[in-house]
PyMOL CGO cylinders between C-alpha atoms (Angstrom):
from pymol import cmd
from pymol.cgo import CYLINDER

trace = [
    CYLINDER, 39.23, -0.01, 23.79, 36.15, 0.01, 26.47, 0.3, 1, 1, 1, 1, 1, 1,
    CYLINDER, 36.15, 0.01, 26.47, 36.47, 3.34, 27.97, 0.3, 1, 1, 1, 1, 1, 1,
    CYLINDER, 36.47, 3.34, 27.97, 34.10, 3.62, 31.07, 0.3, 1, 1, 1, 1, 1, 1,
    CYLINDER, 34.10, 3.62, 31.07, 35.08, 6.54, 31.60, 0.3, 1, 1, 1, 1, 1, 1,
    CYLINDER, 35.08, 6.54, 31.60, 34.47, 8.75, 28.84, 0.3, 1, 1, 1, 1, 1, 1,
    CYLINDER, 34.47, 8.75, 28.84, 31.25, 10.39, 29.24, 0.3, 1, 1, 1, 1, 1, 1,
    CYLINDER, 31.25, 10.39, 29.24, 30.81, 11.91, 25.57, 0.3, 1, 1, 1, 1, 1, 1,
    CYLINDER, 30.81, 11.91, 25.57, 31.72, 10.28, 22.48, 0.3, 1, 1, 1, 1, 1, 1,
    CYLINDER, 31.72, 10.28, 22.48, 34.33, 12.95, 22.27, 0.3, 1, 1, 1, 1, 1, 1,
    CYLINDER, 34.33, 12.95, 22.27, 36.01, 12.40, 25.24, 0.3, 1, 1, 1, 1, 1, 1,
    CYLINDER, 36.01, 12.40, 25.24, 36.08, 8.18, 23.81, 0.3, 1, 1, 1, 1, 1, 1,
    CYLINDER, 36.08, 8.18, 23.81, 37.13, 9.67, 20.85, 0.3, 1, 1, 1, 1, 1, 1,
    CYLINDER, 37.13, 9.67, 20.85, 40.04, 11.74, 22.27, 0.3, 1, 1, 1, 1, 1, 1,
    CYLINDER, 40.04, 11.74, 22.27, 41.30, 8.96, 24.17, 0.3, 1, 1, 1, 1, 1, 1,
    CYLINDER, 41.30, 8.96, 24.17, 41.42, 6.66, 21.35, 0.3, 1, 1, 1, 1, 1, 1,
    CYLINDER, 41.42, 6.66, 21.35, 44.61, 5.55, 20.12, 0.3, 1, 1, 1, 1, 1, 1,
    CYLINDER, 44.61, 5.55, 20.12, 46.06, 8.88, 17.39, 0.3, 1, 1, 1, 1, 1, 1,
    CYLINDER, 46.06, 8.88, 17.39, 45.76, 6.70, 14.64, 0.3, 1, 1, 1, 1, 1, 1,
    CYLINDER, 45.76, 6.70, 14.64, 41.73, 6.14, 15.20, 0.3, 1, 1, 1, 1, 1, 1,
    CYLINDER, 41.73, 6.14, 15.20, 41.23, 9.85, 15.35, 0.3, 1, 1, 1, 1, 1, 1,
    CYLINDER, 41.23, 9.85, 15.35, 40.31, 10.60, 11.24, 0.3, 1, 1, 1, 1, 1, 1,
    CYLINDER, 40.31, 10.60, 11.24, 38.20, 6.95, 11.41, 0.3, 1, 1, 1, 1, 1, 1,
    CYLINDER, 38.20, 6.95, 11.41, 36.13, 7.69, 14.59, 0.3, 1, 1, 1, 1, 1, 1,
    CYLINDER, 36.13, 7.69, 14.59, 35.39, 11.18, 13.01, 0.3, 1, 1, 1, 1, 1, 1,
    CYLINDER, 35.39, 11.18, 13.01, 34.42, 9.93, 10.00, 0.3, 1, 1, 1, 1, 1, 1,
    CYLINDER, 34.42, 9.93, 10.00, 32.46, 7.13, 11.45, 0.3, 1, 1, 1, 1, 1, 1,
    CYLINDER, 32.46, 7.13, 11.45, 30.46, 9.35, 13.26, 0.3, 1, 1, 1, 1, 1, 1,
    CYLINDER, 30.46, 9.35, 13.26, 30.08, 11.44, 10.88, 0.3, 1, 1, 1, 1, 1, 1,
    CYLINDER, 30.08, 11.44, 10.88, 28.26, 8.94, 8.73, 0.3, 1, 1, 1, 1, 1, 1,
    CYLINDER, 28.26, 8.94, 8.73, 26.15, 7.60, 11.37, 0.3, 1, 1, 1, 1, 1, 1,
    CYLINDER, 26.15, 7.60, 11.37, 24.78, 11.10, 12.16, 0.3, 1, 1, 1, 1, 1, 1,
    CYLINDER, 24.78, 11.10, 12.16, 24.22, 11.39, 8.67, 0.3, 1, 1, 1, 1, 1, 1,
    CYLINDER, 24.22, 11.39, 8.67, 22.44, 8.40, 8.22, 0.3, 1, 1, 1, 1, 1, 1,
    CYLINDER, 22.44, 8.40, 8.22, 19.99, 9.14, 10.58, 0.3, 1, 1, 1, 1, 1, 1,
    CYLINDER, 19.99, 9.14, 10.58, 19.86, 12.46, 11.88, 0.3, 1, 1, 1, 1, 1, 1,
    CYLINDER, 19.86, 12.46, 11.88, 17.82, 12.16, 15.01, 0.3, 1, 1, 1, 1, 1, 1,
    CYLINDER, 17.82, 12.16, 15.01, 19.46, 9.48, 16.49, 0.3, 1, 1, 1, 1, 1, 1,
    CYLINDER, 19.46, 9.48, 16.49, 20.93, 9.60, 20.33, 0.3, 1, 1, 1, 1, 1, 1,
    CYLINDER, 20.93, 9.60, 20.33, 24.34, 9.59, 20.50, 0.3, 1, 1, 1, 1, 1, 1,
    CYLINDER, 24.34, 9.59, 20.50, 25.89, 8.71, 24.02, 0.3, 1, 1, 1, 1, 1, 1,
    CYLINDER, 25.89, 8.71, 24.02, 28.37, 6.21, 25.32, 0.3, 1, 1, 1, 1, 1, 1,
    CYLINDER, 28.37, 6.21, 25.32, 26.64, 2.41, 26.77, 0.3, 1, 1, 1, 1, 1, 1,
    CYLINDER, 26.64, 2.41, 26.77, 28.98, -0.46, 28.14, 0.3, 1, 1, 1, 1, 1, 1,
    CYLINDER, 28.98, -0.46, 28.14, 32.17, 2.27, 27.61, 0.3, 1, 1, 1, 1, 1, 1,
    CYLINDER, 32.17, 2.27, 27.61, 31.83, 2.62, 24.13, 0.3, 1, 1, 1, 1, 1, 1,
    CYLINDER, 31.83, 2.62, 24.13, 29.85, 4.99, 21.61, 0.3, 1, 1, 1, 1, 1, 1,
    CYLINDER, 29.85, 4.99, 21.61, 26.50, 3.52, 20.81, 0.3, 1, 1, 1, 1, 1, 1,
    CYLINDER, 26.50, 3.52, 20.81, 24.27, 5.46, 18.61, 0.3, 1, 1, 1, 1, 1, 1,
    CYLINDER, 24.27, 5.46, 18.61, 20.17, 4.93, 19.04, 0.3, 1, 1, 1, 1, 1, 1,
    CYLINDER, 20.17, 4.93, 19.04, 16.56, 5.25, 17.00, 0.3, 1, 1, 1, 1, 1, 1,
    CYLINDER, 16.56, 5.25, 17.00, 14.03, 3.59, 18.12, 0.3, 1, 1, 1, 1, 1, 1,
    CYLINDER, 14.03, 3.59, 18.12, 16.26, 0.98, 19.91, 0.3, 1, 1, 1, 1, 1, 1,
    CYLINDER, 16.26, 0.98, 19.91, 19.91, 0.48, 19.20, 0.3, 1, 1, 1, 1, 1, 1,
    CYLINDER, 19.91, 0.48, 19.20, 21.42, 1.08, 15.60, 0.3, 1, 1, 1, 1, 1, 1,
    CYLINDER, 21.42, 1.08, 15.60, 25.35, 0.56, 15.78, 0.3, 1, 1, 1, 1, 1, 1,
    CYLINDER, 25.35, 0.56, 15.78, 28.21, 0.98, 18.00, 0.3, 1, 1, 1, 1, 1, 1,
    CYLINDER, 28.21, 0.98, 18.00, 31.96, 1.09, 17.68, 0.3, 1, 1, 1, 1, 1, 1,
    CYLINDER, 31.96, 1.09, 17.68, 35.30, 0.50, 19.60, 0.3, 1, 1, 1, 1, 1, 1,
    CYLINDER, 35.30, 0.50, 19.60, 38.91, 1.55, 19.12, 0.3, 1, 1, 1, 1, 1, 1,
    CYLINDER, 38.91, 1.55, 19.12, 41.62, -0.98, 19.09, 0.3, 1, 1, 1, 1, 1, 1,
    CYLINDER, 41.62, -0.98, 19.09, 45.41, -0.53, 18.74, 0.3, 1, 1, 1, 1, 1, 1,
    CYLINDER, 45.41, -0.53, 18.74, 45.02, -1.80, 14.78, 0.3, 1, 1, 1, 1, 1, 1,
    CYLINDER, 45.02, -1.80, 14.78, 41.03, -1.76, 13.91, 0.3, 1, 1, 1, 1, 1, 1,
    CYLINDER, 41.03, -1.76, 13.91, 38.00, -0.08, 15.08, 0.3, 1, 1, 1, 1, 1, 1,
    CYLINDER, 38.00, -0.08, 15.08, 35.29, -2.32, 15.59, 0.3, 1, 1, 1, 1, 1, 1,
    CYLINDER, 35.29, -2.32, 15.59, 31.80, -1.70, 14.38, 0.3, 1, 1, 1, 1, 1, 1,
    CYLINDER, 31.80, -1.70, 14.38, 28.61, -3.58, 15.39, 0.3, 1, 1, 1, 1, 1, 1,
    CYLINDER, 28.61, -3.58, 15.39, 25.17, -3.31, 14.32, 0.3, 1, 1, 1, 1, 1, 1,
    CYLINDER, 25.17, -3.31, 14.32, 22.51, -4.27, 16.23, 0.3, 1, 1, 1, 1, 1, 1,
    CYLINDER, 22.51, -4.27, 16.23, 21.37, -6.83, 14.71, 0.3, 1, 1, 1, 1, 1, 1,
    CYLINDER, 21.37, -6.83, 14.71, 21.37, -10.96, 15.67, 0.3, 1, 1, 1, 1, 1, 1,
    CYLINDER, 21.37, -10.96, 15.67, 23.65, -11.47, 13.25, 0.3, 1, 1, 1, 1, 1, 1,
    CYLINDER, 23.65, -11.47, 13.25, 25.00, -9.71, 9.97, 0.3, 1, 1, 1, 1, 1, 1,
    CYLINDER, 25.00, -9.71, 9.97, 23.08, -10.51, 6.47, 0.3, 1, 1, 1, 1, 1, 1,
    CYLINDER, 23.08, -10.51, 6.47, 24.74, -12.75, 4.63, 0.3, 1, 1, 1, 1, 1, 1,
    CYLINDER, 24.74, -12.75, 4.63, 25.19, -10.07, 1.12, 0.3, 1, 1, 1, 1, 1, 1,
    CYLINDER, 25.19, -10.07, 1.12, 26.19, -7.67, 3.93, 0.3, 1, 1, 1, 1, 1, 1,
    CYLINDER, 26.19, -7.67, 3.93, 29.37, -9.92, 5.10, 0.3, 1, 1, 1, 1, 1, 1,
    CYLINDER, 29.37, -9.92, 5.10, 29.92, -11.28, 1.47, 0.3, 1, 1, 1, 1, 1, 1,
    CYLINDER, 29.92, -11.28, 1.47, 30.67, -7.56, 0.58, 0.3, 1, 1, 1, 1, 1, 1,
    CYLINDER, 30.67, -7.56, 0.58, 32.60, -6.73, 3.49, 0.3, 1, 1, 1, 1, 1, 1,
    CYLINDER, 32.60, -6.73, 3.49, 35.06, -10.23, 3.23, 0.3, 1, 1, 1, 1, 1, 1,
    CYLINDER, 35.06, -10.23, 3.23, 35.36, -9.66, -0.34, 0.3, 1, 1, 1, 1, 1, 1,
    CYLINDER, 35.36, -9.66, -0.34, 36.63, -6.26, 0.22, 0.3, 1, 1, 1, 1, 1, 1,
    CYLINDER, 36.63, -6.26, 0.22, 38.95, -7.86, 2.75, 0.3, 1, 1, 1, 1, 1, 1,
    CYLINDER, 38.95, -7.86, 2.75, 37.03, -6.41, 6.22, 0.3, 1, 1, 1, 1, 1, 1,
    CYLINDER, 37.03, -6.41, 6.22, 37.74, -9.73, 8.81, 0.3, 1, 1, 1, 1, 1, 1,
    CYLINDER, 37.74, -9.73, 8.81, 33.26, -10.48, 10.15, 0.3, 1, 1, 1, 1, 1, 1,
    CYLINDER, 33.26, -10.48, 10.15, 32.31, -11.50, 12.94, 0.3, 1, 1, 1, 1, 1, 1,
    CYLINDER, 32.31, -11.50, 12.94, 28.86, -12.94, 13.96, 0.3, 1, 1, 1, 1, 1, 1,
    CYLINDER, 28.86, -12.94, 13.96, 27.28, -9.22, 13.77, 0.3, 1, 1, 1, 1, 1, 1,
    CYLINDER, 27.28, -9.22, 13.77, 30.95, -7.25, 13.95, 0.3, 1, 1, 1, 1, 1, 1,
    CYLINDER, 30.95, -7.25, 13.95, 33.11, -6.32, 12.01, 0.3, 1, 1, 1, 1, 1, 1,
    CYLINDER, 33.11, -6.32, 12.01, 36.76, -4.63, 11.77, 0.3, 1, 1, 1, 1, 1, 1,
    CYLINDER, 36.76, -4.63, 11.77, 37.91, -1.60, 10.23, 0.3, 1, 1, 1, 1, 1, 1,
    CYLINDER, 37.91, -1.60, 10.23, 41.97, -1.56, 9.92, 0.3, 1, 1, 1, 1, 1, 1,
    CYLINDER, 41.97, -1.56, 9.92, 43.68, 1.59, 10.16, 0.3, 1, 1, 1, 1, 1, 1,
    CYLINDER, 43.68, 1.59, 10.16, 44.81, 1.64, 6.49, 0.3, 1, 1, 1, 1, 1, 1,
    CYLINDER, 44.81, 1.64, 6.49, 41.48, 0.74, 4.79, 0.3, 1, 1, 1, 1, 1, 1,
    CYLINDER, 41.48, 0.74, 4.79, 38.94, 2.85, 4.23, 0.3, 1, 1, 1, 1, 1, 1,
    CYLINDER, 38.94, 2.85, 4.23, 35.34, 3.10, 5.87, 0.3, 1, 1, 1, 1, 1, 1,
    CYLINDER, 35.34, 3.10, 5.87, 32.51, 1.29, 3.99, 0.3, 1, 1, 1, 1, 1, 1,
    CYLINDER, 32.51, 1.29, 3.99, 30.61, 3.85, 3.74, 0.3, 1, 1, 1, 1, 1, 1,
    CYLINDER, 30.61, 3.85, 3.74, 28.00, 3.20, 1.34, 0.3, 1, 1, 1, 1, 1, 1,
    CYLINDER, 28.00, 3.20, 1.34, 27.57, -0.57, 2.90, 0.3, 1, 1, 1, 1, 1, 1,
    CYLINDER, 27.57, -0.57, 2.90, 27.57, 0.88, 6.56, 0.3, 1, 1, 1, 1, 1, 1,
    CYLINDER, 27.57, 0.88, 6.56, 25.03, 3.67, 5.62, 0.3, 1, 1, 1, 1, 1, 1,
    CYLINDER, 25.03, 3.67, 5.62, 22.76, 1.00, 4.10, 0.3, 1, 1, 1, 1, 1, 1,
    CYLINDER, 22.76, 1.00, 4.10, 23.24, -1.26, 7.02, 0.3, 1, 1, 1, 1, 1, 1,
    CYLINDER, 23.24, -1.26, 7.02, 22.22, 1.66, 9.22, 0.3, 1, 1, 1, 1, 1, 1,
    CYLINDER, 22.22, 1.66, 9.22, 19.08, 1.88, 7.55, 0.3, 1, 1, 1, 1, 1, 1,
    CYLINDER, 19.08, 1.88, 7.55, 18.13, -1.49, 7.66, 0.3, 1, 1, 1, 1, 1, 1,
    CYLINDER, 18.13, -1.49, 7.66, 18.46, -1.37, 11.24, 0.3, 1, 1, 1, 1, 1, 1,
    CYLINDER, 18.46, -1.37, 11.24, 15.83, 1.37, 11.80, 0.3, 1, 1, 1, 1, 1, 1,
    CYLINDER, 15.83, 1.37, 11.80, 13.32, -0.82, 9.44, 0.3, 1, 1, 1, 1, 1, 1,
    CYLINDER, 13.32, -0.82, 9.44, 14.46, -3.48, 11.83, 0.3, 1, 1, 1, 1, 1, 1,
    CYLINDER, 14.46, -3.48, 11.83, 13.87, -0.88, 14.88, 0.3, 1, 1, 1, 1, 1, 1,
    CYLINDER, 13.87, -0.88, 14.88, 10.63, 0.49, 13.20, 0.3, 1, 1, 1, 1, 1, 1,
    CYLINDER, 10.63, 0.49, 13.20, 8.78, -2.48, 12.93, 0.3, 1, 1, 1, 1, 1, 1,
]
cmd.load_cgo(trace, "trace")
């Protein structure tokens, strides 16, 4: 759900579909988490979060959110996990449905390979 014009991440995640409410929250949650300083603000009408260059993004959809990391493409242990614990991949993407629960340790560690990315 591309949102241009939400301003804030909490106005995106206001207008978000009811059911992405607890997801977005916790999503953000864990970004901010995983990296503290980085700048949160809304890029191509979505929530983008930065250090040092882009780290991850995410969208609300009717049934998933979708969560990118800015990356060319994801590793391949990182979609092997994610597809094994039935998340649908795409190239660098992938979907969160409403009734699973966040990866939280995998997005947290895919988070930090993105600053190393970033960093160097």
């Amino acid at each position: 759900m591309t949102n241009y014009a939400a301003k804030t991440v909490d106005e995106y995640i206001a207008s978000a579909p009811s059911v992405a409410h607890a997801h977005l929250q916790n999503l953000r949650t864990l970004i901010k988490s995983a990296e503290p300083q980085s700048e949160e603000g809304i890029h191509y009408g979505k929530p983008y979060y930065k250090f040092h260059g882009y780290l991850i993004g995410f969208d609300a959809y009717k049934h998933h959110i979708g969560i990118e990391i800015w990356t060319d493409k994801l590793d391949d242990k990182e979609r092997e996990a994610l597809e094994k614990a039935g998340y649908k991949t795409g190239s660098r993407t992938f979907q969160v449905r409403y009734n699973q629960t966040l990866p939280s340790a995998l997005i947290e560690q895919m988070i930090k390979a993105q600053i190393r990315r970033n960093l160097a």
